[in-house]
Each structure stands twice: as C-alpha cells, then as structure tokens.
N, C-alpha and C positions, 0 to 999 in steps of 0.2 A: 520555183514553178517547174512543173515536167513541159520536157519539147518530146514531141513525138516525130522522128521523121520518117515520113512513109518513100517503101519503094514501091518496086513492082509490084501492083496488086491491091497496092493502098495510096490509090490517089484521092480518093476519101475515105476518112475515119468513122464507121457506123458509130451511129449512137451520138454526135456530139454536136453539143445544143450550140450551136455557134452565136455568138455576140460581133464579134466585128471581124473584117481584115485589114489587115496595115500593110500598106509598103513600104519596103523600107529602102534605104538607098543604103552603098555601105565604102568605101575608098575601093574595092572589089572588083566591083558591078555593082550587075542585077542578080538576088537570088534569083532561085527556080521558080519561084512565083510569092505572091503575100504571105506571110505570116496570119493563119486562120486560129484565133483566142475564142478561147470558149469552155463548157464544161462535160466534162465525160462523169457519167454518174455521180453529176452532182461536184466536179472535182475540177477546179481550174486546171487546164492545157493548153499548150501550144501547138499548133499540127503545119506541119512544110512538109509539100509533096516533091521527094528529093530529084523527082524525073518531070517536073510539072504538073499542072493538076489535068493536063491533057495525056499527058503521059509522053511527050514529045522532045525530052532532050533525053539524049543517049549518054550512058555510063562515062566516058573518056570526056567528054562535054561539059557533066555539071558543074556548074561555079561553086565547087565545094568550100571557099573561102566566102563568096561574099555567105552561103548559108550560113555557115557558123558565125560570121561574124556577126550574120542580123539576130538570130537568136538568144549570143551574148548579149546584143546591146538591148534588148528587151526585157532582161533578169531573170532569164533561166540559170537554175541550175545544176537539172539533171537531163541527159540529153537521152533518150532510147531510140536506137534504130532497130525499124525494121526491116530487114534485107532476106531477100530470097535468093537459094541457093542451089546449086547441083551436090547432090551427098558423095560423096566418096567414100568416108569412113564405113564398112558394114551396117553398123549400128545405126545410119541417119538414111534408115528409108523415107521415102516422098510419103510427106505429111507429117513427117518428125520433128520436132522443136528445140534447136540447141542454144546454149547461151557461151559463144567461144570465149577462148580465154587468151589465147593468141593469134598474132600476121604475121603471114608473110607476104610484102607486097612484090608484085611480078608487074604494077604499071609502069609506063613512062610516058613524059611527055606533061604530066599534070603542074599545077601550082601546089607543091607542097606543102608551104612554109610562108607564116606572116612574116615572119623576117624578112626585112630589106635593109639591111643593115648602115647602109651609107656611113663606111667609117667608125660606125661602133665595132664591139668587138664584139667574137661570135659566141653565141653560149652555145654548149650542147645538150638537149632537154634528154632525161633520162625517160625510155620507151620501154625497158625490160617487158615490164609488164604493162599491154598496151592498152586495157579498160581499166574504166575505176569497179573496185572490188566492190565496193560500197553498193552501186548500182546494181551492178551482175548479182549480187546476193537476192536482191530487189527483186531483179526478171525473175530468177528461180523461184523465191517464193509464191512470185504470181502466178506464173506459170502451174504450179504446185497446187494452189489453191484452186483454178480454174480447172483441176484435174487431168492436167495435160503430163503425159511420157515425154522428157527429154532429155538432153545429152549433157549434164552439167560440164563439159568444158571441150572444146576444140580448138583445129588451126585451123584458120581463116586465111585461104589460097587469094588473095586479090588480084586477079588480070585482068587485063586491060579492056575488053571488049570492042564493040559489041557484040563481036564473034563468038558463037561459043566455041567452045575446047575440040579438040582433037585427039584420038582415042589416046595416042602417044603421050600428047601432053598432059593428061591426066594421068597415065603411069608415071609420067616424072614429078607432077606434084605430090602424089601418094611417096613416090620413094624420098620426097622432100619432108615427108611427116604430116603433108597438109590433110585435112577431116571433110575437108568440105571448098565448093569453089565457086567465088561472086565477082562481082566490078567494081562496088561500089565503096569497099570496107575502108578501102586506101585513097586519098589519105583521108579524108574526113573521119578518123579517130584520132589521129595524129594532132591533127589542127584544132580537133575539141581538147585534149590535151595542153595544146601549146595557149589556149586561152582562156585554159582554168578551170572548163565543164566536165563533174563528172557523168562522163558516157561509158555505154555499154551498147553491146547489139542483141538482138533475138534475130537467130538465122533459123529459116524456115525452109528445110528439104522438098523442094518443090518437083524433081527429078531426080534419077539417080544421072552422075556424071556420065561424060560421053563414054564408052565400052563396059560400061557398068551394068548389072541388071536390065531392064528391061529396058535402055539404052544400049546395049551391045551392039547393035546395027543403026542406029538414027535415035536423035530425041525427036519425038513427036511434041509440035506446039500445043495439040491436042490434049494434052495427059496434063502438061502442066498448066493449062488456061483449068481445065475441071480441076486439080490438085489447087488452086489459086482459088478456086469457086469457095472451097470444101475451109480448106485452110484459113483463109482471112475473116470467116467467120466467128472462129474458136480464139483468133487471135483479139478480137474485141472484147471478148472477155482478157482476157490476159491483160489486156490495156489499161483494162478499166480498176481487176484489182491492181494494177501498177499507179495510177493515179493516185486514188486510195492512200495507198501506201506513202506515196511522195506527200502527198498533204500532209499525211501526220507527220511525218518526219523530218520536213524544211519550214521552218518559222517562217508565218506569213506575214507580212508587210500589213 
C-alpha cells in the first residue's frame, strides 16, 4: 500500500474518500497525528500529516521515528513525501516539481536512527543513494502523466529550521551542490531506509531561496501561501496517478 506523507500545504489530501483513522501507539511516541486510510481514485492509501493535521508541530519537532514506525507497522510499502521547498538550482522556479535524487543533511539535534543497540554490534546501513529508485521512477511518471514540467533529479539541502535561510547561507549550500532547500527531508528518508520502506520525495519549489530571484530582499509569506494555493492542486493529480500506479504494481493482500 502507498503512504502519503503530507507537508506544508497538505494537511489534507483532496479528493480522498476516507474510511477510518487509527492511532497508533509505536516504542517512539506519538506520531504527528492518526494514520487517515482510505481511497484516492478509487485506489487504497495511507495519508500522515507530517506537521499535524493542524499544521502545528514545527520541522526540528516532528516525531519522524514514531511516523515511520506507525506507517511500517500498518503494511506499507511505498512511502512518497511531499515536501515544499525554496529553489536554489535556476531551473526550480516557484511552482516547479522535482523528484531529488540526493541529501545533504545540515540538521542536529534530531533522532536519527532506530538503533539502540544495547550491546549488539553496530551495522552500518549503506545511504549512497538515499531514495528508492523504484519509487522516484514512480513520482516521474506521475508526474509525467499529469502533464506537470519537472526537474528529474536534485540535492536536497535539509536544515534544520524553522528559520528560514540567510542569503549567506544559501550561497554556501549552492557552493555545496545543493538544488534546493527544506527541513524536513532528514532524517525521515534515512529511517524509511533503515526499516525497509521504499521511499521517495516530490519537492515542490514554493519560493525562490533566500537572495535568489524575487527573494533577493525578503521572502514574502504572501507569494508562497498563493504558490501553495496554485500548487497543491496540480499535486492531487499527481497523487492520484501515483496511487494508480502503486496498486498495479504491489500485490494486494
């Protein structure tokens, strides 16, 4: 089954015919709120609003372990995030669609890792490459279908927030290689990783970064609440042929 996890901008999922929510409990916590099952054109999914369905826990905040955790123990297993982003790379004007292909994390302070090892010994999980290819194939073609322009691959800048950037600090992530830059990418790819979910993200250019474009002087909250209006529209399609697609493709129970 597809889990969708929405960020900013999608604390609900248009279009989806809900049947229940569960709570879940998980060794964690608490996720970010229920686990909401149901069907998107017709197509079983899972939706967790990664900030609340209030929109009330901030980036550095989220219990990005107990989410993953709650999602695996419900038999997911294809995870797509959607996370909104400031564009850096030229190419990722506000309202452009990328599906990255790499991170680099700039948080601290988070729970990284379900390992608690107590005396076992440590593995090291190989991250090369930090999505599943599988899926990200997935986003593109839906993406594709839904006649949406996007960026088939980027670096995904993850800091820490909820601050945004500083003109500075976005020339250093640019001179770092970064495409684009959010909060939320880290670790929760890492940890869908480490417990077996293939995940992928669709980052959506909701501003240009802070000295960038029509950022040079201030980001207006203004530009991106309308870019987020416009945007999370076009993204419900994209959803939906991504459902779609996961149903034919993962044998159902």
């Amino acid at each position: 089954m597809l889990a969708i996890i929405g960020g900013t901008g999608l604390t609900k999922l248009p279009g989806l015919s809900i049947q229940r929510r569960q709570v879940i409990r998980t060794p964690y916590g608490e996720p970010s709120g229920p686990l909401t099952f149901g069907e998107l054109d017709g197509h079983p999914v899972v939706f967790l609003a990664r900030h609340g369905y209030g929109h009330t826990i901030p980036p550095h905040l989220v219990n990005y372990r107990a989410n993953i955790w709650a999602l695996s123990s419900e038999k997911v297993s294809h995870v797509v995030s959607v996370a909104t982003v400031g564009g850096i790379h030229a190419g990722l004007t506000p309202g452009r669609f990328c599906v990255p292909d790499q991170i680099i994390d700039y948080t601290h302070g988070r729970e990284t890792t379900f390992a608690e090892y107590n005396g076992k010994q440590v593995v090291h999980l190989d991250f090369t490459w930090p999505y599943c290819e599988d899926m990200r194939q997935r986003c593109m073609q839906a993406l594709a279908q839904a006649g949406e322009d996007y960026l088939a691959a980027g670096v995904y800048a993850a800091v820490q927030g909820p601050r945004l950037e500083t003109k500075a600090e976005i020339e250093r992530l640019a001179r770092d290689g970064a495409d684009m830059v959010g909060m939320t990418g880290m670790p929760e790819a890492y940890l869908a990783r480490e417990i077996g979910l293939c995940y992928a993200a669709i980052s959506v250019s909701v501003n240009w970064a802070a000295g960038r474009g029509d950022s040079a002087d201030g980001i207006s909250p203004e530009v991106i609440e309308d870019t987020l209006a416009q945007v999370m529209e076009r993204m419900r399609n994209v959803l939906k042929n991504l459902a779609c697609m996961t149903y034919k493709a993962v044998p159902q129970n």
